[in-house]
C-alpha positions in Angstrom: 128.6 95.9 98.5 130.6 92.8 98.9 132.2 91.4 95.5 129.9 88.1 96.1 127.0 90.1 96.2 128.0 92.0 92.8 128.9 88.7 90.9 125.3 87.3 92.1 123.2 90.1 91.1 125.0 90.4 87.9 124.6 86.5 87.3 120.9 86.1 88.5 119.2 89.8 87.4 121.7 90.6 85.0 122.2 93.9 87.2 125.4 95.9 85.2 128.5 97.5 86.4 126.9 101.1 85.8 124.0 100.3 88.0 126.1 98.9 90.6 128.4 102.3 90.4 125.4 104.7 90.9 124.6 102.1 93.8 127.7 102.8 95.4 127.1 106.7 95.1 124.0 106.2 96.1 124.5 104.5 99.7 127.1 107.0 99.8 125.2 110.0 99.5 122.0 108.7 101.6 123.8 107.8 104.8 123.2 111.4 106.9 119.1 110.4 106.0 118.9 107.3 107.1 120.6 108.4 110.8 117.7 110.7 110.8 115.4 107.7 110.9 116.0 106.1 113.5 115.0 108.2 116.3 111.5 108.2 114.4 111.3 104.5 114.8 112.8 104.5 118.4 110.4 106.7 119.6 106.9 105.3 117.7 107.9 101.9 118.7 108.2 102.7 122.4 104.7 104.7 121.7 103.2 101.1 120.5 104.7 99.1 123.1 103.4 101.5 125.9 99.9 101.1 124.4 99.9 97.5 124.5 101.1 97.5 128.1 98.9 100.3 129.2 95.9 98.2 127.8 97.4 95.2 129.6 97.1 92.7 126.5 97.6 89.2 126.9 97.5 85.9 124.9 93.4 85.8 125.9 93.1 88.9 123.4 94.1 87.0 120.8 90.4 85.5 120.2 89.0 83.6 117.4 85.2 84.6 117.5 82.4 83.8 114.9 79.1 84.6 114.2 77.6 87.9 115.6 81.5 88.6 117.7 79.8 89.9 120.8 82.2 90.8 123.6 85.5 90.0 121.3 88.0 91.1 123.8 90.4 91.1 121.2 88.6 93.2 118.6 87.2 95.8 121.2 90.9 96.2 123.2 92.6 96.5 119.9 90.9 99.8 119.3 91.6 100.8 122.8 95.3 100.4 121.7 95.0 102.3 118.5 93.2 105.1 120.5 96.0 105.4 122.8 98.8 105.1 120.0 96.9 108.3 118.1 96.5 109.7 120.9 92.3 110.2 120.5 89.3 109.3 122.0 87.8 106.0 120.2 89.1 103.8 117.1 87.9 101.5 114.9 89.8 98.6 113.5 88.5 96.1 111.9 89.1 93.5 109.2 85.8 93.9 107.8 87.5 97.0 105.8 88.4 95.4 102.4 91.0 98.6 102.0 91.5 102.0 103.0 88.9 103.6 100.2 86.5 101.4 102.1 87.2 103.0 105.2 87.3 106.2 104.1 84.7 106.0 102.8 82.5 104.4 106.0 84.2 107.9 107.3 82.7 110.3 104.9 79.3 108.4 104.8 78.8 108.2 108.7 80.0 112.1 109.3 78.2 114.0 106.3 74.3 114.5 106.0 72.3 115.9 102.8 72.5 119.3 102.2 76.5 119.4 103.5 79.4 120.2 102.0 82.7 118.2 101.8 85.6 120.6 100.9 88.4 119.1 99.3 91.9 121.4 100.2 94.5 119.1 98.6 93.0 119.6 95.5 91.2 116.3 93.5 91.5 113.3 95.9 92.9 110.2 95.5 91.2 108.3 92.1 89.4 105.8 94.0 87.2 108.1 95.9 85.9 110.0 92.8 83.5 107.5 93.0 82.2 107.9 96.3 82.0 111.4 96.4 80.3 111.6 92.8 83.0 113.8 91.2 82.9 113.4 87.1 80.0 110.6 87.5 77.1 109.6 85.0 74.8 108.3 87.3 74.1 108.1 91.1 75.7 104.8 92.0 75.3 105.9 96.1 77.9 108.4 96.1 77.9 111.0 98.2 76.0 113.3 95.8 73.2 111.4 94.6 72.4 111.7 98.5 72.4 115.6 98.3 75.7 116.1 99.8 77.7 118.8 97.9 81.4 119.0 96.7 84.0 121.9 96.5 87.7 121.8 95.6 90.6 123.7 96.2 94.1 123.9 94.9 97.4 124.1 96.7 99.7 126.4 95.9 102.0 126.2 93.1 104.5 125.4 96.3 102.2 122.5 97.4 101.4 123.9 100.3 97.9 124.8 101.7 96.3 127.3 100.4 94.9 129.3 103.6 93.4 132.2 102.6 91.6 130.7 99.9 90.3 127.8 103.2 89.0 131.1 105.1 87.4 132.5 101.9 85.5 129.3 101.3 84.2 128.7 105.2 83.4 132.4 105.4 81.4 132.0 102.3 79.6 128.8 102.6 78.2 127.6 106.2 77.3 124.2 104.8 80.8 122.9 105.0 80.8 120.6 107.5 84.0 118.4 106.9 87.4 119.1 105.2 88.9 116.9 103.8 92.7 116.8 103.9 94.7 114.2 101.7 98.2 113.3 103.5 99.5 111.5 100.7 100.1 112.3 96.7 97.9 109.9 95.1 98.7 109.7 91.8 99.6 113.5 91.6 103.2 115.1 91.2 103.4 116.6 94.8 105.3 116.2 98.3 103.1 114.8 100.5 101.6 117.3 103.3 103.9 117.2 106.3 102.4 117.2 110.1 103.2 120.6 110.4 100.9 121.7 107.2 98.1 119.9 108.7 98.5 121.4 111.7 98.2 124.5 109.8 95.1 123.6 108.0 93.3 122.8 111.2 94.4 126.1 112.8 93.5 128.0 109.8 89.8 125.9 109.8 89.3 126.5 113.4 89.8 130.2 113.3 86.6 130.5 111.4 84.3 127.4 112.6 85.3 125.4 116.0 82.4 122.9 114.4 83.6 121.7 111.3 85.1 118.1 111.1 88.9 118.3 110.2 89.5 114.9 108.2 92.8 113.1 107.0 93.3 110.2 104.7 96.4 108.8 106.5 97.0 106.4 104.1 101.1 105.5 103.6 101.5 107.9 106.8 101.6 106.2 109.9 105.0 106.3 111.7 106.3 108.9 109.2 107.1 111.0 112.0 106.5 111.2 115.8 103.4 113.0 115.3 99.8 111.4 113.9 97.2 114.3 112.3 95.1 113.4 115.5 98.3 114.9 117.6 97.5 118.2 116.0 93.9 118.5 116.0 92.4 116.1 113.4 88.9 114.7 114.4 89.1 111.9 112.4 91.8 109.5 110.5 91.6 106.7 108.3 93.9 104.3 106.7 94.7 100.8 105.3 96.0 97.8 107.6 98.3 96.4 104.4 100.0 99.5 104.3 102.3 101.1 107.4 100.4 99.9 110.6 99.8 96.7 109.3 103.3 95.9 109.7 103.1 93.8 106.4 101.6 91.2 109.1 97.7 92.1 108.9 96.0 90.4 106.4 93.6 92.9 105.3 91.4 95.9 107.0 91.0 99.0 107.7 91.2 101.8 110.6 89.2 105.1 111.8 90.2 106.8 114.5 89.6 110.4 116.2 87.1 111.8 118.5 84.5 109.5 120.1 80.9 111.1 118.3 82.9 110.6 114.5 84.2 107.2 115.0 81.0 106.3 116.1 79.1 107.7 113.0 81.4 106.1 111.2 80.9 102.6 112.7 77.2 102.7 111.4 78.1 103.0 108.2 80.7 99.7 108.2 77.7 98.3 110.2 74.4 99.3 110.6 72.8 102.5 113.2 72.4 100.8 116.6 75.1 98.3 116.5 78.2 100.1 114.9 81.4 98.3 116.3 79.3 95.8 118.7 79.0 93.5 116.2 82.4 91.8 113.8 83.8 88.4 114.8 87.2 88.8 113.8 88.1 85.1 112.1 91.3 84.6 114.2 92.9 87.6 112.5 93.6 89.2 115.2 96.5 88.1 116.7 98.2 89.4 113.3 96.6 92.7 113.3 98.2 93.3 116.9 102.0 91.9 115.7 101.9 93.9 113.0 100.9 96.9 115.3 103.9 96.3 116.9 106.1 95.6 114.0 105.1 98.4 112.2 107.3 101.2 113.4 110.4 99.4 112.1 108.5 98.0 109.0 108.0 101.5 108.0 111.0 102.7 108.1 112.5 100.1 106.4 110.0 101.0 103.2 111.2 104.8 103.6 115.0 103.7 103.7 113.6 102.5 100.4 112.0 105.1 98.7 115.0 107.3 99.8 117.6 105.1 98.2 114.8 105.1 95.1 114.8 108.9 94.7 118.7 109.2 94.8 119.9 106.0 92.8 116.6 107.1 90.0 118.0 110.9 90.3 121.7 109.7 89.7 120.4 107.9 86.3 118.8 110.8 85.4 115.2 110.7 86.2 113.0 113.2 87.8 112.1 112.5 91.3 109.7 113.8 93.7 110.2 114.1 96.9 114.7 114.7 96.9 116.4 111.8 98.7 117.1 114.7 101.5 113.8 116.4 101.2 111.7 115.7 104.6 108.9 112.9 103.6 105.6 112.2 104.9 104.6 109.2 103.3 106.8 106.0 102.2 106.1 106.9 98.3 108.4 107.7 96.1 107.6 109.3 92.4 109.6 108.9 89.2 108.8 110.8 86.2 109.8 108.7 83.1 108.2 110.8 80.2 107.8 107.4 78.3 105.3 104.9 78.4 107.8 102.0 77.7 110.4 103.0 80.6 107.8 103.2 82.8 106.1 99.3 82.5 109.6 98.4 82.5 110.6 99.8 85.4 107.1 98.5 87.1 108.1 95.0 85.6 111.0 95.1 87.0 109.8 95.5 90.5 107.8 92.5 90.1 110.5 90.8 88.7 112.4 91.2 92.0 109.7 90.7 94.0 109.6 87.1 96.3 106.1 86.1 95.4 105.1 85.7 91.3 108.1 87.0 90.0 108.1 85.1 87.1 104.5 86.8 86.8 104.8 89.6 84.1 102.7 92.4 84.9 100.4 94.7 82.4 98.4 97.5 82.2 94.5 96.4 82.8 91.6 98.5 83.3 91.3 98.4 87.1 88.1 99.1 89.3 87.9 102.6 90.9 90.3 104.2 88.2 89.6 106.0 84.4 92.7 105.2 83.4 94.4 101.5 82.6 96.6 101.1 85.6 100.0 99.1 85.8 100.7 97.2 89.1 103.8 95.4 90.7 102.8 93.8 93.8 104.7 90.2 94.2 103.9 90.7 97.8 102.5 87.8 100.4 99.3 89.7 101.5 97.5 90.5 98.0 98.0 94.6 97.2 100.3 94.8 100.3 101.8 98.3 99.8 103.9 98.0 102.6 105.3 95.3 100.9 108.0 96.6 98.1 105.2 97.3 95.0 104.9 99.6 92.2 101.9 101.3 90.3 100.8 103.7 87.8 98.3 104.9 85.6 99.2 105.0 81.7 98.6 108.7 81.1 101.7 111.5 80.4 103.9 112.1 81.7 104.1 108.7 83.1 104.7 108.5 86.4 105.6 105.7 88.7 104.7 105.6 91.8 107.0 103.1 93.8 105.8 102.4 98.2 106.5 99.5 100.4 109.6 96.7 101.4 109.2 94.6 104.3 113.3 95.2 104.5 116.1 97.7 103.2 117.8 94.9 101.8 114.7 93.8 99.3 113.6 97.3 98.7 117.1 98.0 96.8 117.3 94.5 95.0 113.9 95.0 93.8 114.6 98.7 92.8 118.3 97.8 91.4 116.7 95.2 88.9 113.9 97.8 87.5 116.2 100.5 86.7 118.5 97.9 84.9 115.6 96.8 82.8 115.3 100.0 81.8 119.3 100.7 81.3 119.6 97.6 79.5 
């Protein structure tokens, strides 16, 4: 780092010599990581450029429809593209989707019938769907149990890995499975996220004892992680949010489903109704963005995981817990800190939002959020509301505090932002 650019941070965020010396070691150490990255992003962005070219899309795509959105060109070619890019049968994107929970859920609720099971393999899901599926709920509410479909759970190991032979216990045993679910990401949980190759496993391991059981991923924060999407390795069905990594930090809002052709299509009549599915959506003029930041989003993301690499090692070097290493293999863009106290924990979320370009001078608190049982501290200064591809932070206030820190539209942000939380803290 340039002297300028010392003597500015230290006059404008009040950023201290110490920080900027585990900065320095930091860069150091995380150089051999970020070479590895590159090839990732090389080869998804020629993968998205091919679809868009294959589908031969032009500025007549970019449509502006209203009312009932028959015959969108744009809306109906853009899943063509995202069916090519995860290498599946049929997509579904829309901007109908108010987040990824929404289509998730659309996915759940259009592929499960009463009297099914939906086994859980990642243990508890992500706290926004405990609502949908009915897990540790009062009253009905439409979640998947007040209409008769059941619920199982199982653990990963103490390695966070997949626990097989407990997945082969539990289809022998029960024949009413009919979709497992497989969470990609950590939620809020202390875990690495589950690499292609352990979902791959998990499918195998499913398919050895029932070809007919629905093999479901919540993508969300993993697109263009690796070269490799869960459909690439036998996933029937995917869903994720358009402001996080295949948004591009261009899409304005949305949601995706892809996978095979009869489960996308279920799907569809749950955002819509049975009978008209994906035939129906005018797309407000949105849809020029959602294709740019198709296209952007192979560098985008890799920009947020140059990010949550420098996180882990410049937070390790300070003396934080981290999970994953800077030099572990990731398969989402989020990075956990363990703070073990309340106080250094809004502090570092405040000072994400302190560095963020949009409401910085906003001061963020905990707040009893929708979809969650704990109060829940967010950092999101971002240009698209919630963007977590945009540099953000978030937690919920319960031990041993753990911040969960996603997202920067460029390497260059992402370590400003992260530089001025940890001196909040240091200071």
């Amino acid at each position: 780092m340039i002297k300028e650019m010392k003597e500015f941070l230290a006059s404008k965020y009040n950023i201290t010599n110490k920080v900027l010396e585990l900065y320095e070691k930091t860069i150091e150490d995380v150089k051999g990581e970020f070479d590895l990255l590159d090839d990732i992003r090389e080869f998804n962005q020629a993968k998205v450029l091919n679809a868009l070219q294959e589908e031969r899309i032009s500025e007549s795509h970019f449509t502006n429809s209203s009312g009932y959105g028959y015959g969108d060109i744009g809306r109906d070619s853009l899943d063509k593209v995202y069916a090519r890019v995860f290498n599946c049968e049929s997509a579904l994107v829309r901007p109908h989707f108010v987040n990824g929970t929404h289509a998730l859920g659309a996915a759940l609720f259009g592929n499960l019938r009463p009297n099914d099971t939906m086994l859980s393999v990642c243990g508890k899901p992500y706290d926004t769907l405990h609502g949908i599926i009915g897990i540790n709920e009062e009253s009905g509410m439409g979640s998947l149990k007040e209409f008769g479909v059941k619920y199982k759970q199982l653990e990963l190991t103490s390695y966070g890995k997949p626990n097989l032979e407990s997945i082969k216990k539990a289809l022998l045993e029960d024949d009413s499975i009919r979709l497992v679910h497989i969470q990609r990401s950590t939620g809020y949980g202390w875990r690495k996220a589950l690499v292609i190759e352990d979902i791959k496993t998990i499918i195998d391991c499913v398919r050895q004892i029932r070809s007919n059981t629905i093999c479901f991923v919540d993508n969300c924060y993993g697109e263009f992680i690796d070269i490799l999407e869960p459909t690439d390795v036998g996933a029937d069905l995917v869903a994720g949010s358009l402001i996080k990594n295949i948004g591009g930090g261009i899409a304005p809002t949305g949601g995706y489903i892809a996978g095979t052709k009869e489960c996308v299509e279920k799907a569809s009549y749950r955002l819509t109704v049975p009978g008209i599915g994906g035939e129906c959506g005018s797309t407000f003029g949105v849809i020029r963005s959602m294709y740019q930041g198709l296209f952007l989003a192979p560098h985008i993301t890799i920009e947020a995981l140059k990010g949550a690499i420098f996180c882990s090692r410049l937070m390790e070097l300070a003396g934080f817990e981290v999970l994953p290493k800077f030099n572990d293999k990731r398969s989402d863009i989020i990075q956990a800190i363990k703070f073990n106290n309340k106080e250094k924990l809004i502090q570092f979320c405040k000072g994400i939002q302190v560095g963020s370009p949009i409401d910085s001078f906003v001061e963020c608190e905990p707040w009893d959020m929708p979809g969650y049982t704990d109060q829940v501290i967010m950092a999101a200064g971002a240009f698209i509301q919630g963007s977590s591809i945009e540099l953000s932070a978030d937690a919920p206030i319960r031990e041993p505090y753990i911040a969960y820190l996603q997202g920067g539209l460029t390497f260059d942000h992402a370590k400003i932002g992260i530089l001025i939380a940890l001196s909040r803290i240091i200071n």
